[in-house]
N, C-alpha and C positions, 0 to 999 in steps of 0.2 A: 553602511553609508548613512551619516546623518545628513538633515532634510536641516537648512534653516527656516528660519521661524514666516518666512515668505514663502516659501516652496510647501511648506505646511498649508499654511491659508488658502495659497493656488490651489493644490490638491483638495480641498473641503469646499471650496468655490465649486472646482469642476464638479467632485462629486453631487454638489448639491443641486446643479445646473443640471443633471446628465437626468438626475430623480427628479427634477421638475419636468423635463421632456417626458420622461413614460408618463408620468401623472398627466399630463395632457392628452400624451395618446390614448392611453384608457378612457381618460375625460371623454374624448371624442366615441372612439368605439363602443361604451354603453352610453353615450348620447344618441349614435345611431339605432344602437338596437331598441333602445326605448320608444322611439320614433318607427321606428318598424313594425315594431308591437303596435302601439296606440293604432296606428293605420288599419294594421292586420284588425285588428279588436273590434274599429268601428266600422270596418266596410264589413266584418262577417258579421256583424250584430246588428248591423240597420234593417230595416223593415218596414212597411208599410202595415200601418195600425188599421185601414182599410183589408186589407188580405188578412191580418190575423183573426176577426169576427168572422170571414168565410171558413177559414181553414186552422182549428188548433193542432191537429195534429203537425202541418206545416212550421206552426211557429213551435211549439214542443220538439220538433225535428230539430230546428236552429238555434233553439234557446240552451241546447244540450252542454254542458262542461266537459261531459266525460270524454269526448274526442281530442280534447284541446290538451296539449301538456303545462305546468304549470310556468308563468312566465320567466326567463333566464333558467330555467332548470338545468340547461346545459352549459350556464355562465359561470366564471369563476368569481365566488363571493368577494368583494372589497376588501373586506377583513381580512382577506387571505395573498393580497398584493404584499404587503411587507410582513417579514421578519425580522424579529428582535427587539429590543434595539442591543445593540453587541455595543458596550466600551469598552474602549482601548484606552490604555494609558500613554500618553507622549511624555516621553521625561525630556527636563529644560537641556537643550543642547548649544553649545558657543557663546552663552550667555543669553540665549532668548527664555520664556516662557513655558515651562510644561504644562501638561494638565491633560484632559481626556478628551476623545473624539468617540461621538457616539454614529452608529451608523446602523442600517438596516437594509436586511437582503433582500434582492426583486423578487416574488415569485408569484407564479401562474397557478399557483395549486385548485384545480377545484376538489369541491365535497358532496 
């Protein structure tokens, strides 16, 4: 089945449309987690500079890293959202224009 040379565009539109929506959704969801973090980060690190002159051991308790895992370590890296780029070749069909469409695959991979 050949595609005319509008049904081609259509389809690279949508596609193009479809990878704009996840890149937003991701947009949003490590917007959120970032914001999550910073929150978490500064209520458990605040402190009164009054209480630490009483007690170092207290702030040595809280000032610890080693409890904390490191931030996103369980996110999947950006780098890792697309595959490829894969081209394809479109050869000229009913007298329209061929030429190549490049595209690249979703994925959730972490590392």
């Amino acid at each position: 089945m050949d595609l005319s040379f509008n049904d081609k565009v259509g389809f690279i539109n949508n596609a193009s449309k479809q990878l704009e929506n996840r890149l937003a959704d991701q947009n949003q969801k490590l917007h959120e987690l970032m914001k999550r973090d910073v929150n978490e980060k500064s209520s458990s690190s605040h402190f009164d500079e009054g209480n630490r002159r009483g007690s170092t051991h207290n702030f040595e308790k809280h000032s610890s890293s080693e409890s904390r895992p490191a931030p996103y370590s369980n996110s999947p890296k950006p780098m890792d959202y697309f595959r490829g780029p894969t081209i394809k070749d479109v050869p000229p069909a009913n007298g329209s224009i061929g030429g190549t469409v490049t595209t690249w695959e979703w994925g959730t991979v972490r590392q």
